[in-house]
Chimera marker file (.cmm) of the C-alpha trace (Angstrom):
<marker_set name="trace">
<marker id="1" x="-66.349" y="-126.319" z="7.656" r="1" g="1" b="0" radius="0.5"/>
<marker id="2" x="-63.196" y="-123.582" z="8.146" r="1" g="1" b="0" radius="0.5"/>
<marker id="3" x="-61.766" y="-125.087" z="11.456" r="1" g="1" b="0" radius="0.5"/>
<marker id="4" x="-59.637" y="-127.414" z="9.752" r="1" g="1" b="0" radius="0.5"/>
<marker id="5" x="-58.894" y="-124.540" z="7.245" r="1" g="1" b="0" radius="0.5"/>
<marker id="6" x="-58.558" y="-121.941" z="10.336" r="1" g="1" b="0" radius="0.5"/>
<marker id="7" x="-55.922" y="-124.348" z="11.950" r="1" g="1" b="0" radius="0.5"/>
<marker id="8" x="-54.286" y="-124.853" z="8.966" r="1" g="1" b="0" radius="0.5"/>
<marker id="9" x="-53.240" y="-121.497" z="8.590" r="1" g="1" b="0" radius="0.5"/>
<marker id="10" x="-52.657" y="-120.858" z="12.130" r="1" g="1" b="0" radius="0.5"/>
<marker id="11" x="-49.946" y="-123.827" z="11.932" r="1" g="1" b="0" radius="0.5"/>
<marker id="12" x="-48.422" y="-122.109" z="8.721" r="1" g="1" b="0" radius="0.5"/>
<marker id="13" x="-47.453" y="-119.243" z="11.401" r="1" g="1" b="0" radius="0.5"/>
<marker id="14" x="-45.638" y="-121.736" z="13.739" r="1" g="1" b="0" radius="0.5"/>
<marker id="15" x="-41.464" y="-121.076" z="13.274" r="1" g="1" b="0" radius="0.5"/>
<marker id="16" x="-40.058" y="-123.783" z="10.579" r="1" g="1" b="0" radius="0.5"/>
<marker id="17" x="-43.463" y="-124.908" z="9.406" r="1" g="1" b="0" radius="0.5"/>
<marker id="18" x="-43.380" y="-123.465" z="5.902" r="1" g="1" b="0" radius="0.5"/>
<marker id="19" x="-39.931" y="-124.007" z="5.240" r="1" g="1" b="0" radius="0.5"/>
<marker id="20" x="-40.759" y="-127.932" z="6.434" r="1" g="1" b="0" radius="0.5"/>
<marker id="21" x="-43.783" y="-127.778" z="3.998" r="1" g="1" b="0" radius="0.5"/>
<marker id="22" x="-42.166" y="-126.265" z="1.108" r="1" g="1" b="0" radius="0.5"/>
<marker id="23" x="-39.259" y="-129.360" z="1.643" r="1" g="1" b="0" radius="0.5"/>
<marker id="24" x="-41.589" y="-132.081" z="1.674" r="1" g="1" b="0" radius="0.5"/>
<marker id="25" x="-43.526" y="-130.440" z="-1.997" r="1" g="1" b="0" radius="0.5"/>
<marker id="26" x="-40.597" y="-129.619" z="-3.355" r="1" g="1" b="0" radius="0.5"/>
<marker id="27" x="-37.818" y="-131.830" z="-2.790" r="1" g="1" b="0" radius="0.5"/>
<marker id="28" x="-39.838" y="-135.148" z="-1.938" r="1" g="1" b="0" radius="0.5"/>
<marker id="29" x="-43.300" y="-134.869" z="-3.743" r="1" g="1" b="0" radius="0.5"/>
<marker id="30" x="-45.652" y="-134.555" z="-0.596" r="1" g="1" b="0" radius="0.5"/>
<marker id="31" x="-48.744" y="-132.668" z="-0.795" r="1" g="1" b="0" radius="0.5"/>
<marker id="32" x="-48.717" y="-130.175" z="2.118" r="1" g="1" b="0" radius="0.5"/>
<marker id="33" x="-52.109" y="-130.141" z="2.209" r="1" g="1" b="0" radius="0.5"/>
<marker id="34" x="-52.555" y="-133.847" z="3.085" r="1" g="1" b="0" radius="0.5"/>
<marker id="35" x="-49.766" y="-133.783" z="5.653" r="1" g="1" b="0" radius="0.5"/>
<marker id="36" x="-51.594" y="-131.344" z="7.689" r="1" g="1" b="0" radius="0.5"/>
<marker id="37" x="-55.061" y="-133.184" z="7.144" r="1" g="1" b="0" radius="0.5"/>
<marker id="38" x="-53.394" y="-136.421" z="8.533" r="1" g="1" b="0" radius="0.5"/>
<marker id="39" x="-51.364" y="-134.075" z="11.768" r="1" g="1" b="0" radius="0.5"/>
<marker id="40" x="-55.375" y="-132.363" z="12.257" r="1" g="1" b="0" radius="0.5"/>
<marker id="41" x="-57.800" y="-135.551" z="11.813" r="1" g="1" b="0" radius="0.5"/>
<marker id="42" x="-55.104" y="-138.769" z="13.169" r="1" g="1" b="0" radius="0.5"/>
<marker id="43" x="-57.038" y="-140.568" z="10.640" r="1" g="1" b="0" radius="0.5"/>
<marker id="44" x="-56.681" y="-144.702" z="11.039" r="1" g="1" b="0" radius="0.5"/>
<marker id="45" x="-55.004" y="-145.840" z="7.585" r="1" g="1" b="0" radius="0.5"/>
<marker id="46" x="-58.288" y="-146.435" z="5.587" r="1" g="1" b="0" radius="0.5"/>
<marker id="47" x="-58.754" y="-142.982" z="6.076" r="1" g="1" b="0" radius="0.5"/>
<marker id="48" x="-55.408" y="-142.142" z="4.747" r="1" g="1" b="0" radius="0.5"/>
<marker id="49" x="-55.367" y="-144.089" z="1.819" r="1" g="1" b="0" radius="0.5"/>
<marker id="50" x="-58.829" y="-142.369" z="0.885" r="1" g="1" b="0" radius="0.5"/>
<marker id="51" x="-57.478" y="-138.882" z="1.880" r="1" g="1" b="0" radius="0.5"/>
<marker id="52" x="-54.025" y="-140.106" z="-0.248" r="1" g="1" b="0" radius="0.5"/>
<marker id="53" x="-56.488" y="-140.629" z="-3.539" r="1" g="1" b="0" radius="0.5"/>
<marker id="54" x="-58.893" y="-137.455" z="-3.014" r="1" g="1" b="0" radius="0.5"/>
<marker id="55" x="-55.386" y="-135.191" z="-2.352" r="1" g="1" b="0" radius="0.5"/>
<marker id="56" x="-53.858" y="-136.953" z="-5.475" r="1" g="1" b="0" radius="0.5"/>
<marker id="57" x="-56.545" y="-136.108" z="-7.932" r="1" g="1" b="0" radius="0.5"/>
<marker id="58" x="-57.162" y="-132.554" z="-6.669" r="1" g="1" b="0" radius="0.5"/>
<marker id="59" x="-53.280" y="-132.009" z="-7.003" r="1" g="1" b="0" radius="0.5"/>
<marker id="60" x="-52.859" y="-133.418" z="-10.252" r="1" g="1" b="0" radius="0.5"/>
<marker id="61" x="-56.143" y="-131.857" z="-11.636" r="1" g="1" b="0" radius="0.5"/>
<marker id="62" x="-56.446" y="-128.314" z="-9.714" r="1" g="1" b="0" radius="0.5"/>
<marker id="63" x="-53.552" y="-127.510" z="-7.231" r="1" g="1" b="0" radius="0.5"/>
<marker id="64" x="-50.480" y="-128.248" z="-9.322" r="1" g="1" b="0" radius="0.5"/>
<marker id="65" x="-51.577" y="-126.539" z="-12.701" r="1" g="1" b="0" radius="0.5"/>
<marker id="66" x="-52.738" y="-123.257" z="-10.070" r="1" g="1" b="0" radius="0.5"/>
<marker id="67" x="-49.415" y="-123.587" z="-8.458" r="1" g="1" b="0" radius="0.5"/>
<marker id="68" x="-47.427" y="-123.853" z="-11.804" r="1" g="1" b="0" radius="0.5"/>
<marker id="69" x="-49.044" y="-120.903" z="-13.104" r="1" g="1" b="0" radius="0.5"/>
<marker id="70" x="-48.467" y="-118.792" z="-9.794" r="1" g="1" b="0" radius="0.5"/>
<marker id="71" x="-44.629" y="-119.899" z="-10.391" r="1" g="1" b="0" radius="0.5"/>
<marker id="72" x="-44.731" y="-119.148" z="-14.092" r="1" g="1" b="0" radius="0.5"/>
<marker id="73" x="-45.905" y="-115.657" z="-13.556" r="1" g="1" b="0" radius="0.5"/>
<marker id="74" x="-43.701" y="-114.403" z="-10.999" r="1" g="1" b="0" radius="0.5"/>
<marker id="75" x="-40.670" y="-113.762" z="-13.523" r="1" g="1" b="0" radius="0.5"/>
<marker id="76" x="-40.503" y="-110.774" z="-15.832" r="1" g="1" b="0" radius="0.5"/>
<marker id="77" x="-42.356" y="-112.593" z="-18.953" r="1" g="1" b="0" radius="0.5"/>
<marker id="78" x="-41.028" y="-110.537" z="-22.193" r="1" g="1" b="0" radius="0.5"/>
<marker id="79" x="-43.977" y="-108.598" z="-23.824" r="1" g="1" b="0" radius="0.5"/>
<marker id="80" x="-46.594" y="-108.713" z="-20.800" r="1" g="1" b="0" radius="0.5"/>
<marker id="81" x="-46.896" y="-106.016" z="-18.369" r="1" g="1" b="0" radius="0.5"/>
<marker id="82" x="-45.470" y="-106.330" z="-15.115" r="1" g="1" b="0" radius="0.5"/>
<marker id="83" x="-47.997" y="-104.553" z="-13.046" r="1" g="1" b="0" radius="0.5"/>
<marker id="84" x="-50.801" y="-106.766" z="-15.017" r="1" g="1" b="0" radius="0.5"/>
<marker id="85" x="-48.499" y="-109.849" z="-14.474" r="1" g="1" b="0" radius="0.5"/>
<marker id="86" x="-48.411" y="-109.754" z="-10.744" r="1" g="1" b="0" radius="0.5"/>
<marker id="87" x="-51.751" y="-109.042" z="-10.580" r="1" g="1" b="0" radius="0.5"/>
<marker id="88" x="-52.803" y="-111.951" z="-12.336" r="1" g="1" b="0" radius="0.5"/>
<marker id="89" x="-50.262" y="-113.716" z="-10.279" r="1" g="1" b="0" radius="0.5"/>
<marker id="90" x="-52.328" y="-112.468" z="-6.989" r="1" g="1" b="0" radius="0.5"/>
<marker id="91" x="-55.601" y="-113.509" z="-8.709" r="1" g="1" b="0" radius="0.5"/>
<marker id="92" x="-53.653" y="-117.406" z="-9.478" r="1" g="1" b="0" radius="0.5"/>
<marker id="93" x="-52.673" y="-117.168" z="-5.746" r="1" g="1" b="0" radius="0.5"/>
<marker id="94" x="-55.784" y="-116.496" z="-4.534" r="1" g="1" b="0" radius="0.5"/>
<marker id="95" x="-57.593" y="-119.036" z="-6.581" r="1" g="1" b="0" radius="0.5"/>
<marker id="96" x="-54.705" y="-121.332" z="-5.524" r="1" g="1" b="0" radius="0.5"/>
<marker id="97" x="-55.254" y="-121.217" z="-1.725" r="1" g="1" b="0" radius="0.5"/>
<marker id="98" x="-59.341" y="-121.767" z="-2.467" r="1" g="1" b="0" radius="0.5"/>
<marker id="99" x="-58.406" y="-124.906" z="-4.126" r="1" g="1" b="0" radius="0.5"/>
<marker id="100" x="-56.146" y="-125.916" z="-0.854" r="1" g="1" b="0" radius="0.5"/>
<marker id="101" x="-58.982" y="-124.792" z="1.364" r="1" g="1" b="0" radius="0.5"/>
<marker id="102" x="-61.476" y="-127.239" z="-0.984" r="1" g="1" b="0" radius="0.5"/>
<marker id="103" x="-58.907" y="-130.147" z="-0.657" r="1" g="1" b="0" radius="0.5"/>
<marker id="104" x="-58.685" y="-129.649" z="3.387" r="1" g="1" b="0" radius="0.5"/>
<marker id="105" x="-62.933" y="-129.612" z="3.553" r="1" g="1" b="0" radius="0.5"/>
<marker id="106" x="-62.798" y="-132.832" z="1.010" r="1" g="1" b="0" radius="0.5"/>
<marker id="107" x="-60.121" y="-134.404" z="3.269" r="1" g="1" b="0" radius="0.5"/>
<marker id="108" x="-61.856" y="-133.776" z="6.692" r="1" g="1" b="0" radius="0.5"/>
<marker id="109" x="-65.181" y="-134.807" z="5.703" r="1" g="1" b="0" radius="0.5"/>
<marker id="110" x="-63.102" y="-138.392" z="5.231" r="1" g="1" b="0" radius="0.5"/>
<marker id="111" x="-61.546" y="-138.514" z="8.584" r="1" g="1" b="0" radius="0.5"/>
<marker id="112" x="-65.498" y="-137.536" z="10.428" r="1" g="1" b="0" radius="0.5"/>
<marker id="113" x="-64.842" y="-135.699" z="13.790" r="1" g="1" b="0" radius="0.5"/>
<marker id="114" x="-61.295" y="-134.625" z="14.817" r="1" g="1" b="0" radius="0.5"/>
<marker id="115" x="-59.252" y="-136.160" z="17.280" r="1" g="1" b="0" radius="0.5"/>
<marker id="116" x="-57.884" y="-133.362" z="19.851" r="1" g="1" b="0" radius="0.5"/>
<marker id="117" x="-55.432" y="-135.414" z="21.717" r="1" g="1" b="0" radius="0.5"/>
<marker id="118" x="-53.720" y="-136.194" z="18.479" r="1" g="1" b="0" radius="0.5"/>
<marker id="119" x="-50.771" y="-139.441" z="18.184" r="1" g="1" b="0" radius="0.5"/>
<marker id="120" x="-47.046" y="-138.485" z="18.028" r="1" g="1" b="0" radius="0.5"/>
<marker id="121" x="-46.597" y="-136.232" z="14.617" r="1" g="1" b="0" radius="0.5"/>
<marker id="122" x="-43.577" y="-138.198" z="13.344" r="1" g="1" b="0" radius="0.5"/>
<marker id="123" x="-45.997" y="-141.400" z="13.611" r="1" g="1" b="0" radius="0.5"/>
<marker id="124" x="-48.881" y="-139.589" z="11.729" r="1" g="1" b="0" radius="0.5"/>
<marker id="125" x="-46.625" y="-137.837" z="8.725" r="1" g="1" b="0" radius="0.5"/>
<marker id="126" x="-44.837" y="-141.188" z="8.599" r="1" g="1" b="0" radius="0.5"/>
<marker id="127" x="-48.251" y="-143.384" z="7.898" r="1" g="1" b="0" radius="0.5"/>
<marker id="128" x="-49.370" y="-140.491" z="6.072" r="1" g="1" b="0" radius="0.5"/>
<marker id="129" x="-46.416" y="-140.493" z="3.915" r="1" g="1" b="0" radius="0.5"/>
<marker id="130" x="-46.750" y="-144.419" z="3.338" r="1" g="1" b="0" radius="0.5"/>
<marker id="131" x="-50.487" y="-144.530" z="2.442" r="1" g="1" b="0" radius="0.5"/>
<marker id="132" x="-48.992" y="-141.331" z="-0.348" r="1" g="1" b="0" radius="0.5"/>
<marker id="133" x="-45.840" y="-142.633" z="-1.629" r="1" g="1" b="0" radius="0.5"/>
<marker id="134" x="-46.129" y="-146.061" z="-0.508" r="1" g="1" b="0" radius="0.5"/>
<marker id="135" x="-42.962" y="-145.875" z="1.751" r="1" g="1" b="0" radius="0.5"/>
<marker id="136" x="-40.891" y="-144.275" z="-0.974" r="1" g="1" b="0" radius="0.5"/>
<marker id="137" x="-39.822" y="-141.465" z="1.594" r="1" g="1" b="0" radius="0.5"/>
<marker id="138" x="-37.496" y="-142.148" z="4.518" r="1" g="1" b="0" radius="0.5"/>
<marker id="139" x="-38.907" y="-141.181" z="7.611" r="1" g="1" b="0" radius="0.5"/>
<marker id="140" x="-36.230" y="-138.673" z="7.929" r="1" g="1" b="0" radius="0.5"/>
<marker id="141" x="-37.766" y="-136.429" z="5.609" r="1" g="1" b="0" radius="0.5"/>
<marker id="142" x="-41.198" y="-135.949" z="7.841" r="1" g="1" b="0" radius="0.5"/>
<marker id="143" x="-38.623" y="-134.715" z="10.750" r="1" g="1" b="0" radius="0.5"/>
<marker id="144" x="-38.632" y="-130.942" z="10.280" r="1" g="1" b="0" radius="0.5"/>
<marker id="145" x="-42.132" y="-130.595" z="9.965" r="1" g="1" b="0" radius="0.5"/>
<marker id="146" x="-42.807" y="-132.594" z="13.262" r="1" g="1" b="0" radius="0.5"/>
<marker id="147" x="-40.212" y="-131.110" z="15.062" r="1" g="1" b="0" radius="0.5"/>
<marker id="148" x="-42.054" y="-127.646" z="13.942" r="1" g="1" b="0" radius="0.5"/>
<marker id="149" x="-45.490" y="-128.850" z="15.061" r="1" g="1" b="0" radius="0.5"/>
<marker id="150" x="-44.251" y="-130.150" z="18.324" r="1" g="1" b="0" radius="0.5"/>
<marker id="151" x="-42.569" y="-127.061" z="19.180" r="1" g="1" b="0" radius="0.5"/>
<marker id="152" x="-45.789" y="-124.462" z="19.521" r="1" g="1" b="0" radius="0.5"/>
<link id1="1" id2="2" r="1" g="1" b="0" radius="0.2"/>
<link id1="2" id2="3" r="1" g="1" b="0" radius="0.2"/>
<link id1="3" id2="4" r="1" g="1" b="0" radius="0.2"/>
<link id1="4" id2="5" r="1" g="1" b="0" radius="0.2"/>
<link id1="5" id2="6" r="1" g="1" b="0" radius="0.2"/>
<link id1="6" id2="7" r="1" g="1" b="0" radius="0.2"/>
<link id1="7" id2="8" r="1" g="1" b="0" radius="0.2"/>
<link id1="8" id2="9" r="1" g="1" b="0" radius="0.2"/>
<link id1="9" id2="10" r="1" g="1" b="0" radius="0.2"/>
<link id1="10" id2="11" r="1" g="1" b="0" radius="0.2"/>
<link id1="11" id2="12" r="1" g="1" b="0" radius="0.2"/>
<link id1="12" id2="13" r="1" g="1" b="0" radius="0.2"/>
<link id1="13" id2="14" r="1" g="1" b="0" radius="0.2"/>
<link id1="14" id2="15" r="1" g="1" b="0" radius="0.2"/>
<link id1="15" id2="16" r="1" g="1" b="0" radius="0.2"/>
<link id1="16" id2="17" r="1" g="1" b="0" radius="0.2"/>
<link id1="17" id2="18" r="1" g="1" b="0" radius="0.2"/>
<link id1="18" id2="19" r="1" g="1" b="0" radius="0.2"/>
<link id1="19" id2="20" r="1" g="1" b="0" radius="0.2"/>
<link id1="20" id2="21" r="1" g="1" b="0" radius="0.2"/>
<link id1="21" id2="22" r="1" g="1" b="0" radius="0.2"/>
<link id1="22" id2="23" r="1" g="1" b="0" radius="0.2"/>
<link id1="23" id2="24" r="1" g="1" b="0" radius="0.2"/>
<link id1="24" id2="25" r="1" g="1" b="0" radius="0.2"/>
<link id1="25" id2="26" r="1" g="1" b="0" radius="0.2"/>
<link id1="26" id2="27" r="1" g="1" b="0" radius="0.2"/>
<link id1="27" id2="28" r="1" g="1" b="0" radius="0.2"/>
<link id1="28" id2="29" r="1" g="1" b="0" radius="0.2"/>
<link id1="29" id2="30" r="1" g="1" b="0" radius="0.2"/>
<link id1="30" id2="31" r="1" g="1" b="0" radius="0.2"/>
<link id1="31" id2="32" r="1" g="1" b="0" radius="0.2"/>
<link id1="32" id2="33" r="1" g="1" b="0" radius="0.2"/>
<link id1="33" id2="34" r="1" g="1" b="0" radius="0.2"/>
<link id1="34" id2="35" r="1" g="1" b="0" radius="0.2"/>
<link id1="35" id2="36" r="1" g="1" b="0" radius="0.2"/>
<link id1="36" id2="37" r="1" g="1" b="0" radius="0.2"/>
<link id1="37" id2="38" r="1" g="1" b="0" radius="0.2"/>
<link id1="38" id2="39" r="1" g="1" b="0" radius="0.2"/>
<link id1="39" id2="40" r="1" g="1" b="0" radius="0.2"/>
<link id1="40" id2="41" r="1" g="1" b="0" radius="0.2"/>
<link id1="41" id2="42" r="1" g="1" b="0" radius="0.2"/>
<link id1="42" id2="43" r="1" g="1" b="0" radius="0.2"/>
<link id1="43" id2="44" r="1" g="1" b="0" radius="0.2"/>
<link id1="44" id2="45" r="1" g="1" b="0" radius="0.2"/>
<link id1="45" id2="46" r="1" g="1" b="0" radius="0.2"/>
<link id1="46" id2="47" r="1" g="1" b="0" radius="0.2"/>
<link id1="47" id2="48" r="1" g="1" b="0" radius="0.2"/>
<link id1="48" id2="49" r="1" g="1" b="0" radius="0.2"/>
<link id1="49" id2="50" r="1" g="1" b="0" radius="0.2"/>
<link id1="50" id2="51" r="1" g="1" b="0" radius="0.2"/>
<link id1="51" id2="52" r="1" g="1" b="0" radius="0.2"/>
<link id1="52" id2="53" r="1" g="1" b="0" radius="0.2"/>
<link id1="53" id2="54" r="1" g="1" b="0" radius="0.2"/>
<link id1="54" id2="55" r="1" g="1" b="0" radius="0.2"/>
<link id1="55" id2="56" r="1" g="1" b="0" radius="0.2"/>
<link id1="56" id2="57" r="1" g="1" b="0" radius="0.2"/>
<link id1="57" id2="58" r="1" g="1" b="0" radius="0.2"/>
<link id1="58" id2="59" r="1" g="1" b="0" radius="0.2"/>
<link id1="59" id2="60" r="1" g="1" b="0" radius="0.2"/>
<link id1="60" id2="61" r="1" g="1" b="0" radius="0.2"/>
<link id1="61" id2="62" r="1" g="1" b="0" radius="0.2"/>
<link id1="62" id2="63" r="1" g="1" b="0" radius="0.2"/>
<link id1="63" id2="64" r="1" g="1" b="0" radius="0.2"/>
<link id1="64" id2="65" r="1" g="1" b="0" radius="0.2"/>
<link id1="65" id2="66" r="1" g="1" b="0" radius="0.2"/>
<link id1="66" id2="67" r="1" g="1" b="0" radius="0.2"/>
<link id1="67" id2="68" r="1" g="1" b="0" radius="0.2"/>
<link id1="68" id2="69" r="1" g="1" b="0" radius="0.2"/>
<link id1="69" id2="70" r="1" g="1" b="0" radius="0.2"/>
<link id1="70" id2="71" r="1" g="1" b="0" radius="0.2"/>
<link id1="71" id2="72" r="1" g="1" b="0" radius="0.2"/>
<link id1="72" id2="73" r="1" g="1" b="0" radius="0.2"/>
<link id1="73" id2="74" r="1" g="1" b="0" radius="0.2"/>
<link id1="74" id2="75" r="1" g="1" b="0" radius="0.2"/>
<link id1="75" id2="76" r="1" g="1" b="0" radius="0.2"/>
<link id1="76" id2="77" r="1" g="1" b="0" radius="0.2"/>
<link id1="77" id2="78" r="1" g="1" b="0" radius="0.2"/>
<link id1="78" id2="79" r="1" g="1" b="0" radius="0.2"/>
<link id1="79" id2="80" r="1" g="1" b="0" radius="0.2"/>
<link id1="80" id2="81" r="1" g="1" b="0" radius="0.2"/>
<link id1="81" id2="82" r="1" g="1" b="0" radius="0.2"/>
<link id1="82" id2="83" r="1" g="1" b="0" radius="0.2"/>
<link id1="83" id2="84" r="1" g="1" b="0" radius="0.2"/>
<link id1="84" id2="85" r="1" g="1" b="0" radius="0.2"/>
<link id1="85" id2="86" r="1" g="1" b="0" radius="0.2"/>
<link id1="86" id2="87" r="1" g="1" b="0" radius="0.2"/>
<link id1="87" id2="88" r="1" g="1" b="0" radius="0.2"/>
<link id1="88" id2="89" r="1" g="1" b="0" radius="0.2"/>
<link id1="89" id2="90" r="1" g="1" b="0" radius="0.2"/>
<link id1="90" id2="91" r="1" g="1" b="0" radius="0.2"/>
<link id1="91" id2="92" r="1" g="1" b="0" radius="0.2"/>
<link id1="92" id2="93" r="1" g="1" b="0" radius="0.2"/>
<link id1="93" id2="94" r="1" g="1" b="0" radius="0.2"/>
<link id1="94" id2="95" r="1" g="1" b="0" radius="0.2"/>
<link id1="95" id2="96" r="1" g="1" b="0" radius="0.2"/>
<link id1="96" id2="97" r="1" g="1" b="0" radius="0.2"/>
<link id1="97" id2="98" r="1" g="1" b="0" radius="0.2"/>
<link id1="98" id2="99" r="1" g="1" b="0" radius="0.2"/>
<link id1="99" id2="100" r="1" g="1" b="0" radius="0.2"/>
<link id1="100" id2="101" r="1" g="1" b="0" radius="0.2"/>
<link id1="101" id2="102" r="1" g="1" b="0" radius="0.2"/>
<link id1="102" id2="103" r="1" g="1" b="0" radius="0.2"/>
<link id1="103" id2="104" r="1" g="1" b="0" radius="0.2"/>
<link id1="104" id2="105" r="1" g="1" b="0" radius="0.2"/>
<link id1="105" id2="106" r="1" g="1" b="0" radius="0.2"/>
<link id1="106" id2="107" r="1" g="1" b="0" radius="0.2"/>
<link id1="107" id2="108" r="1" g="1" b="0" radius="0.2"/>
<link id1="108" id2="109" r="1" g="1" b="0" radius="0.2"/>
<link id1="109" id2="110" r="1" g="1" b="0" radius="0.2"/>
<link id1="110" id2="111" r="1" g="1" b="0" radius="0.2"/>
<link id1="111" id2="112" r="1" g="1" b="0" radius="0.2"/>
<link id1="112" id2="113" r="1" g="1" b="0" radius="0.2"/>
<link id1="113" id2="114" r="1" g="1" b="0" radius="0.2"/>
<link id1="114" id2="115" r="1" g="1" b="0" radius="0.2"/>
<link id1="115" id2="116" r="1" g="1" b="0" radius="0.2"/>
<link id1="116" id2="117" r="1" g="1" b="0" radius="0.2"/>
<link id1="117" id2="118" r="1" g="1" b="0" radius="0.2"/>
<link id1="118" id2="119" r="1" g="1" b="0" radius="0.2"/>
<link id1="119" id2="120" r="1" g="1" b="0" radius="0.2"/>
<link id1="120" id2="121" r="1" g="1" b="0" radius="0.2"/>
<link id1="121" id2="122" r="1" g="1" b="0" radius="0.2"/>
<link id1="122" id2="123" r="1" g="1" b="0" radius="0.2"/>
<link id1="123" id2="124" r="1" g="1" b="0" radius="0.2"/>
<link id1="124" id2="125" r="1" g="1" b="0" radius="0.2"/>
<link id1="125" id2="126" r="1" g="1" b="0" radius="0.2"/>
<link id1="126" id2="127" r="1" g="1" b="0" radius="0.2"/>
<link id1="127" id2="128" r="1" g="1" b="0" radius="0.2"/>
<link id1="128" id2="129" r="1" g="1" b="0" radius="0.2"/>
<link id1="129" id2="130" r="1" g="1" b="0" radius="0.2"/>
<link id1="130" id2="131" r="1" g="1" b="0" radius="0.2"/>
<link id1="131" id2="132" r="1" g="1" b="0" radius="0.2"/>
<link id1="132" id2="133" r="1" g="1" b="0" radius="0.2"/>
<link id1="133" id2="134" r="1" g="1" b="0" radius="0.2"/>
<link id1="134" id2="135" r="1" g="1" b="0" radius="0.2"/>
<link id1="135" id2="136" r="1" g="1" b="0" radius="0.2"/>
<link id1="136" id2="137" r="1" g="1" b="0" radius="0.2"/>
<link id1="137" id2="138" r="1" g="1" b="0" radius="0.2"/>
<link id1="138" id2="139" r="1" g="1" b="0" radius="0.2"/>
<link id1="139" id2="140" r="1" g="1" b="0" radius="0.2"/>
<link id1="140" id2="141" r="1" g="1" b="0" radius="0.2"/>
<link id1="141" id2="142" r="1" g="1" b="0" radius="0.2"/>
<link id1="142" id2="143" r="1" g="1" b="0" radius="0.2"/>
<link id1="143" id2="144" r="1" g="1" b="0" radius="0.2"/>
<link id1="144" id2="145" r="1" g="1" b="0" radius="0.2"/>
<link id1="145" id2="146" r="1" g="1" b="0" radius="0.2"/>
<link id1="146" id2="147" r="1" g="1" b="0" radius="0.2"/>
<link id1="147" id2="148" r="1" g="1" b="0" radius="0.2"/>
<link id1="148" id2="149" r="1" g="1" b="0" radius="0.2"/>
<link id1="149" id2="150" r="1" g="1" b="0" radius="0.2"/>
<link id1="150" id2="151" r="1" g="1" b="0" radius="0.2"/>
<link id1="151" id2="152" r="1" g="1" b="0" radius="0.2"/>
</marker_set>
């Protein structure tokens, strides 16, 4: 099951998609991961909410510790060896996109069979973002990244 994987990181190459992404995890709590499940499958909002729980647990259990280790290590860390350090760091980052890769495969065996002729993006992060955060985020915040997947 790569092809929602394969798109995934084809749309990581589109201009102003990873800065969009690293917005939404950083600054508003979204997991990247999720968004791009929703923009692949346009799942209806059962879907979502089950995507919303699967991408929660996997964060909270796998991604984020993975992703807070790959931070952690990417500073000088007194005592350790740098050239050991940021290879351990590649080995974290590695291990870190797998995880993604298993949370994308989890999330599209929810949604079934893809829908090509996919909704409006704004309209997909935005239910997306209310089945996650339960309408915490302004829609605002979804803007960037569907301006960036609209524009390829």
């Amino acid at each position: 099951m790569s092809g929602i994987w394969d798109w995934a990181v084809q749309v990581h190459g589109r201009p102003g998609v990873d800065e969009a992404c690293l917005m939404l995890q950083d600054e508003h709590g979204h997991c990247v991961s999720y968004l791009l499940w929703a923009l692949w499958a346009a799942p209806d909002a059962a879907a979502l909410t089950a995507g919303a729980a699967l991408a929660r647990s996997w964060s909270e259990a796998v991604l984020d510790p993975l992703r807070a280790a790959r931070r952690a290590a990417k500073a000088a860390f007194p005592g350790i060896d740098d050239v050991a350090r940021l290879a351990l760091r590649e080995q974290v980052k590695g291990s870190e996109f797998q995880a993604e890769r298993l949370m994308l495969e989890g999330l599209a065996r929810i949604a079934g069979p893809r829908v090509v002729a996919a909704a409006d993006p704004l309209a997909l992060l935005t239910a997306a973002g209310e089945a996650w955060d339960g309408g915490k985020s302004q829609v605002s915040v979804f803007e960037p990244l569907a301006r960036a997947f609209s524009a390829a």
